[in-house]
C-alpha positions in Angstrom: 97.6 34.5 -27.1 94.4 33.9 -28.8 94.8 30.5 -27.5 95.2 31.2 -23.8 92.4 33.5 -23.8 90.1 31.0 -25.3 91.3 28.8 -22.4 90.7 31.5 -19.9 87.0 31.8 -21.3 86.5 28.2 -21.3 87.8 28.2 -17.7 85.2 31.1 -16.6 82.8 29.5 -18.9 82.9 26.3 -16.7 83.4 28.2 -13.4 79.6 30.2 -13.7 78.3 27.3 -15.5 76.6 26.2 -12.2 75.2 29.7 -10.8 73.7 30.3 -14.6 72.1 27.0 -15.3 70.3 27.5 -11.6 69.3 30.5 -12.4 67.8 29.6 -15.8 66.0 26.2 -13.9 64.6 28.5 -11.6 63.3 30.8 -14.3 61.6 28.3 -16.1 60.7 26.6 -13.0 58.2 29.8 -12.4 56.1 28.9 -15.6 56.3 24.9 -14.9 55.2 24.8 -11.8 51.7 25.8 -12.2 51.4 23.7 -15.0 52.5 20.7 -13.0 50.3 21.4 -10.2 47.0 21.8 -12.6 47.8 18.9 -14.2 48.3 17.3 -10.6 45.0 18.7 -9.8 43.3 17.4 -13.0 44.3 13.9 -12.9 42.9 14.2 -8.9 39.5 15.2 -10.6 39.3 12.9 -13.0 40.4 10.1 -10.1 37.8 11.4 -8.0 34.7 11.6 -11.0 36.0 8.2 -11.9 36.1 6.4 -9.0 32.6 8.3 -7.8 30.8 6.9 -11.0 30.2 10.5 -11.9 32.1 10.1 -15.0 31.4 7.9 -18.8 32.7 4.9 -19.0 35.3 5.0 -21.2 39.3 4.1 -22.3 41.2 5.6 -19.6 38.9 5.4 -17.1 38.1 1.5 -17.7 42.3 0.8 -17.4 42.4 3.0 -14.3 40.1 0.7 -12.6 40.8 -2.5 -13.6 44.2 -1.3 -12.3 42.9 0.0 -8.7 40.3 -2.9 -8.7 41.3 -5.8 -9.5 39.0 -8.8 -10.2 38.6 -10.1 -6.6 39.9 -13.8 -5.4 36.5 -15.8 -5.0 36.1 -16.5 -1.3 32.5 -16.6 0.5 30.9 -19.4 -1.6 27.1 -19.4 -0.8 24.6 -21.5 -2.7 21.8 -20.1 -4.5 18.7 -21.8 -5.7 15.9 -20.3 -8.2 12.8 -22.6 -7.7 9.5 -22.7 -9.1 5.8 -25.0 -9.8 6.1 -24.8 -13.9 3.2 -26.7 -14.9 2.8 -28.5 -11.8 6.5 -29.9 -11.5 9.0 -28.0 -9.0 11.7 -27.0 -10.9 15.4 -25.9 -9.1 18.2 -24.2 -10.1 21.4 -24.2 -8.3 25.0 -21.8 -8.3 27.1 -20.8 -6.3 27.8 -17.6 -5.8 30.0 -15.4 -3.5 30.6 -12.5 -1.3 33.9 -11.1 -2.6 32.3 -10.3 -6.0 28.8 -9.2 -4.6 31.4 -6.9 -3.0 33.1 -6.5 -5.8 29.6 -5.6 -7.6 28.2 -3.4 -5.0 31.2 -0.9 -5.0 31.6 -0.6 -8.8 32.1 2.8 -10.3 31.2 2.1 -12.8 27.3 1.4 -11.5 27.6 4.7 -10.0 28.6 6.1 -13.4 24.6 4.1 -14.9 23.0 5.5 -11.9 23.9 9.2 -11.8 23.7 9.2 -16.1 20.2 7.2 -15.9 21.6 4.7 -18.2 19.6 1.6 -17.3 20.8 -0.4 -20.2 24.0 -0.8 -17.9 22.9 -2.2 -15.5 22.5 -5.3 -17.4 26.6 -6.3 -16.8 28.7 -8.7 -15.8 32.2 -8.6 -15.4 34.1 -10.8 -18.2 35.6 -12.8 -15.8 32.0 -13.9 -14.2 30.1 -16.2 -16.1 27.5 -16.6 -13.1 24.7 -15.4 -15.5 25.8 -17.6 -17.9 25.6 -20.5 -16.3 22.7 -19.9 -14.8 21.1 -19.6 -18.1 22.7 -22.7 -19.4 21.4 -24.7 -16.7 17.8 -23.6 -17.9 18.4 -24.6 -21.4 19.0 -28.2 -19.9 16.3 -28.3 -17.7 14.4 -27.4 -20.9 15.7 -30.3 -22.9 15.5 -32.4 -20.6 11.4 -31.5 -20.3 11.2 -31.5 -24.2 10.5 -27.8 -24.1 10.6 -25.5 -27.0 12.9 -22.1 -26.7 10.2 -20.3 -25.6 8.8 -22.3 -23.1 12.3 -22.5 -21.8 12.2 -18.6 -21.8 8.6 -18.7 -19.7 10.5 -21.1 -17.6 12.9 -19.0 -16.6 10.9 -16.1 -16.3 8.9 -18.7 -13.7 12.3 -19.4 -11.8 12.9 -15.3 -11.5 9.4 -14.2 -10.4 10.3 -16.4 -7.3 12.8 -14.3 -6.2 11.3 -12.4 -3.2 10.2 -8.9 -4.1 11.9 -6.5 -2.1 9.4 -4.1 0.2 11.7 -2.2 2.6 13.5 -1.1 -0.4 10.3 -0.3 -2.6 9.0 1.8 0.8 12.1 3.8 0.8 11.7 4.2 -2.9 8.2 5.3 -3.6 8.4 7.6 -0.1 7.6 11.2 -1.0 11.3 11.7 0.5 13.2 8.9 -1.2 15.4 11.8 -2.2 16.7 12.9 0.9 18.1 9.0 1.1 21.7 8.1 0.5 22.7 6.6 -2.9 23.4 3.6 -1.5 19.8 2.9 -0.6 18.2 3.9 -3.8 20.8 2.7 -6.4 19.9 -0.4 -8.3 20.9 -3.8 -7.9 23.6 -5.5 -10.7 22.0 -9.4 -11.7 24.8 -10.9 -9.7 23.6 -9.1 -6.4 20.1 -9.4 -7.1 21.0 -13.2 -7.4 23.5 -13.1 -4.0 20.6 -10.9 -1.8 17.7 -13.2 -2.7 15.8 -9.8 -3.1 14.9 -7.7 -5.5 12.7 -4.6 -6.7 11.1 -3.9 -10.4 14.5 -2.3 -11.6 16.8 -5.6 -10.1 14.6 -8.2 -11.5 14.3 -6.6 -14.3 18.2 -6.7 -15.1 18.7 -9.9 -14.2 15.6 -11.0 -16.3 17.3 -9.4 -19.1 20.7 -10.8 -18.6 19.8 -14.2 -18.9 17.2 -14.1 -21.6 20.0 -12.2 -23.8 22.2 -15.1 -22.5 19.2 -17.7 -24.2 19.4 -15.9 -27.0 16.4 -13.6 -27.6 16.0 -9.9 -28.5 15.2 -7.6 -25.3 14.7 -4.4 -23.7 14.0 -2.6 -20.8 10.4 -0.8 -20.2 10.5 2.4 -18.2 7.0 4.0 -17.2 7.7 7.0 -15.1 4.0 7.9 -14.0 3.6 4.2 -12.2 7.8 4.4 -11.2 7.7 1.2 -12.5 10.1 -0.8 -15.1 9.4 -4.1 -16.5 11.3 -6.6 -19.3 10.1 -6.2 -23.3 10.6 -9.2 -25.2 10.4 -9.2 -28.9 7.2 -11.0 -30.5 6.2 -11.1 -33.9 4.2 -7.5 -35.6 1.2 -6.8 -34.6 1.6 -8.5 -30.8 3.7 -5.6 -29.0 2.5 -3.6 -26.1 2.6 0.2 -26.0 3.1 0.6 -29.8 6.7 -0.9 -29.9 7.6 -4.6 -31.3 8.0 -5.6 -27.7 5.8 -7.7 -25.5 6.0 -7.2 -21.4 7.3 -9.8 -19.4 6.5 -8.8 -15.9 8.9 -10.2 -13.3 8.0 -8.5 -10.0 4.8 -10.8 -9.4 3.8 -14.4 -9.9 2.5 -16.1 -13.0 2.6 -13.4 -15.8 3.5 -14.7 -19.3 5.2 -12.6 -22.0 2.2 -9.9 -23.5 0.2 -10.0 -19.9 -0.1 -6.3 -19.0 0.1 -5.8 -14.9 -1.5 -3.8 -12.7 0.4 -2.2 -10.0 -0.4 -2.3 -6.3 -0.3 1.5 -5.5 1.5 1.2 -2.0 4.1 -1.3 -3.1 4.8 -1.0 -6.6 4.5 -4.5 -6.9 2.5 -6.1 -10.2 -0.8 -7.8 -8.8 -3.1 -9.2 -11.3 -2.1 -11.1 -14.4 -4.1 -13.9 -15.7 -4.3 -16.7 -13.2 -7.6 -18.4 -11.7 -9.8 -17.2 -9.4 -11.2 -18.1 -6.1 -15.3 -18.5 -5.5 -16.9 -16.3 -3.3 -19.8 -16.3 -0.6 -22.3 -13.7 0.9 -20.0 -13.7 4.0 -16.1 -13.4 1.7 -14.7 -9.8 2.7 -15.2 -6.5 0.2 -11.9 -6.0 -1.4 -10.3 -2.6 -0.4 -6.5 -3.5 -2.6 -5.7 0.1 -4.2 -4.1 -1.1 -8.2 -2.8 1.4 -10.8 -3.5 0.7 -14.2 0.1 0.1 -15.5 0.5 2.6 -19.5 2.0 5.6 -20.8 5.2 4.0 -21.5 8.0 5.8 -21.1 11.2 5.0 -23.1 12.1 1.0 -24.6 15.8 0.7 -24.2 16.9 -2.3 -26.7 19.7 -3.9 -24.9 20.1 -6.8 -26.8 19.3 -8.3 -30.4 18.3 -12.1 -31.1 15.2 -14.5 -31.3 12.0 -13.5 -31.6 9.4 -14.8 -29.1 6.6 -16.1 -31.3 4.0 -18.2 -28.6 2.3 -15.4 -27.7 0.4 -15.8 -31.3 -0.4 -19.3 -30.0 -2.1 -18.1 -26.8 -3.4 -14.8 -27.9 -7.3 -15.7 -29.5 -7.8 -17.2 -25.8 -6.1 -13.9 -24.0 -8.3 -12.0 -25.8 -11.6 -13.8 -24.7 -10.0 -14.2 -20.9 -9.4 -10.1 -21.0 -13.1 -9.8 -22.2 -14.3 -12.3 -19.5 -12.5 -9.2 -17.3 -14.2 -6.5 -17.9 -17.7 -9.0 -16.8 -15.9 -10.2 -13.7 -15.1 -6.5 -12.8 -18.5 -5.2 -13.0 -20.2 -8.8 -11.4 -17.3 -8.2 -8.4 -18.4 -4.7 -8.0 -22.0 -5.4 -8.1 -21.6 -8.2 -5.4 -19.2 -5.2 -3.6 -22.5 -3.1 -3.3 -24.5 -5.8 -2.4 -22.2 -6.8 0.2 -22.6 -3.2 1.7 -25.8 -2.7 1.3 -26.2 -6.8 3.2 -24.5 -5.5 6.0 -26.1 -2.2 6.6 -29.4 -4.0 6.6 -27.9 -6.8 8.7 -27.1 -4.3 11.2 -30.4 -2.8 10.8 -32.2 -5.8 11.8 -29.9 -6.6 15.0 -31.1 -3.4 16.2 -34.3 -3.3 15.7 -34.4 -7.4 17.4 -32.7 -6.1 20.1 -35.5 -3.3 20.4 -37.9 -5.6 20.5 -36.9 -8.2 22.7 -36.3 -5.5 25.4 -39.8 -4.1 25.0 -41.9 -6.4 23.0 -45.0 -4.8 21.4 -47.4 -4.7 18.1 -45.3 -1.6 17.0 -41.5 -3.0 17.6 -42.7 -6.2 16.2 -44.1 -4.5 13.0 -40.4 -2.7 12.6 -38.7 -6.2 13.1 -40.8 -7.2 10.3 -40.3 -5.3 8.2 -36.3 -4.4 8.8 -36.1 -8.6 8.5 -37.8 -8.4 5.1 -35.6 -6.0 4.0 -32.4 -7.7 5.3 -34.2 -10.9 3.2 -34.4 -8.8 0.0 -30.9 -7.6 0.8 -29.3 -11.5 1.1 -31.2 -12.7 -2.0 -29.9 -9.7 -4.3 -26.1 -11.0 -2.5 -27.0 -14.2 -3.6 -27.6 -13.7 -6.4 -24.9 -11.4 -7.5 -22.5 -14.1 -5.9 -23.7 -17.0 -7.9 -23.2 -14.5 -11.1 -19.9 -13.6 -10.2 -18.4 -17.5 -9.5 -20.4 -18.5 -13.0 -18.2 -16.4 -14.8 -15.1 -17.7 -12.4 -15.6 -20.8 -13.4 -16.0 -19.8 -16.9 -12.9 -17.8 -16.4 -11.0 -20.5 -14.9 -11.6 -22.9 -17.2 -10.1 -20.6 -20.0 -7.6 -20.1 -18.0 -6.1 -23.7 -18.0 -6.4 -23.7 -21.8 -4.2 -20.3 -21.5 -1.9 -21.8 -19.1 -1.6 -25.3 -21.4 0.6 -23.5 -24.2 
């Protein structure tokens, strides 16, 4: 009996089994299913902040990409060449590069990611399966050797080859507009090295990754120099104590004009942000050479040094720096005899202008009187042109003074 109704038990047992098990999966089904959808909802998020570069870099997010975005099959191959006149020879260096992985650059979260976290420092990248950068850089070591240079002329070299690169002005107009924040990202946002390379173009912030990507590639110890009040950003190379700029242990090394050496402070033209100055020679000047009117900012305040890599130190400046120091006294002269010819130059033209009137006045009604006022206006456009004179032939003395250190500079 006991037996039969256990078997009459097990039989009704198996016989709701069904109806109570779906009933108990439904239950717990109540509580799951919120779970499941915010979980749902918070890998969506984390998709979207990843894959919009509004999220770190880090673990998960790194294996999610390379997962989504895999390296890209090379295809596109376009040749790019770096030239430059490094003490008087033309020196070229070639890669190839190609549009799949400028592609592959451009659309990078993870460049999204440095631009919305203003983390400069990476920007400096390359993906590990490029080694563009580093054969760029290798190629300059052998150009090097093969010109007996030391390391650090081989580091001025490159820095040569870079300034070369055109310097970008539709994007530095859109940039330094008072509106430049009304723009779309993808007008504003830096340029990694290998597009800066690809474009042929490049602003302060693009030349300045790419300078620092291949001198961390030759070896030496770098940063990146942010100054906020001039919207400007330059390369710092490491020199010896005593030789830094802006109270660090790093020297500038301007990229975004021609002919700057590492320690040469710029000045920035105000409607370009583009470095103008630097030491270079100078041309002569006449009574009749035009007044210039070129607005420059005096490049300081330093903002922030980001170290991004370790290495050499760059020791020539102490070579050079006994003549930079009498070339940047030389400045200050050639500043004051320039402006002195400036208002000489005005002053010459007003009286210039004087005079024609005056002739004119004359010569339509000639008398004693109008004669007497050509006189003396034409004595006083005389005074005017020898005071021009004379302030020009100051001013080229000390070019020529000035020049001539300058090829001594430019020798080391």
């Amino acid at each position: 009996m006991v037996w039969r109704i256990g078997i009459y038990d097990t039989r009704i047992s198996s016989f709701v089994k069904p109806s109570i098990c779906y009933n108990h999966y439904m239950r717990k089904m109540r509580y799951i299913s919120p779970i499941i959808f915010l979980l749902a909802l918070g890998v969506g998020y984390f998709l979207f902040l990843t894959f919009s570069g509004r999220i770190d870099p880090n673990p998960v997010s790194d294996t999610i990409i390379s997962v989504v975005r895999p390296y890209p099959a090379l295809s596109g191959p376009k040749t790019v060449t770096l030239s430059c006149a490094y003490h008087g020879e033309d020196v070229k260096v070639s890669e190839t590069l190609y549009d799949s992985l400028d592609k592959y650059y451009k659309d990078s979260p993870a460049k999204l990611s440095a631009y919305y976290h203003d983390q400069n420092e990476n920007f400096v990248f390359s993906y590990k399966q490029d080694g563009t950068i580093r054969d760029i850089a290798s190629k300059i070591k052998q150009v090097g050797t093969q010109k007996g240079l030391t390391a650090d002329q081989t580091l001025d070299l490159a820095a040569c080859l870079m300034q070369s690169i055109p310097y970008d002005t539709d994007k530095a107009a859109r940039i330094l507009s008072p509106d430049y924040y009304k723009l779309p990202t993808e007008q504003l946002i830096p340029r990694y090295p290998y597009e800066t390379l690809y474009e042929g173009l490049g602003i302060c912030t693009d030349k300045s990754f790419l300078g620092v990507a291949v001198f961390r590639e030759l070896g030496y110890s770098t940063s990146l120099l942010t100054f906020d009040a001039q919207r400007h950003m330059s390369v710092g190379i490491e020199v010896p104590a005593g030789y830094g700029d802006f109270g660090t242990k790093y020297a500038i090394m301007e990229l975004t004009g021609a002919n700057f050496l590492v320690g040469e402070v710029p000045e920035i033209s105000s409607n370009a942000g583009l470095a103008v100055g630097g030491i270079s020679t100078l041309p002569n000047v006449t009574t009749d050479s035009p007044v210039s009117t070129e607005k420059r900012v005096t490049l300081a305040s330093l903002t922030k040094a980001i170290p991004v890599s370790g290495g050499e130190i760059y020791s020539r400046i102490v070579d050079r720096m006994a003549l930079k120091n009498q070339i940047t006294s030389l400045q200050t002269q050639l500043t004051n005899a320039q402006q002195d010819y400036n208002d000489t130059k005005v002053t010459l033209s007003a009286k210039e202008s004087s005079l024609q009137a005056v002739e004119s006045t004359y010569k339509s009604a000639p008398s004693n009187k109008t004669y007497s006022t050509y006189t003396t206006a034409y004595n006083s456009y005389v005074q005017a042109y020898n005071a021009a004179k004379l302030a020009v032939d100051n001013y080229n003395s000390l070019v020529n003074k000035y020049n001539s250190l300058v090829a001594k500079y430019r020798e080391y």
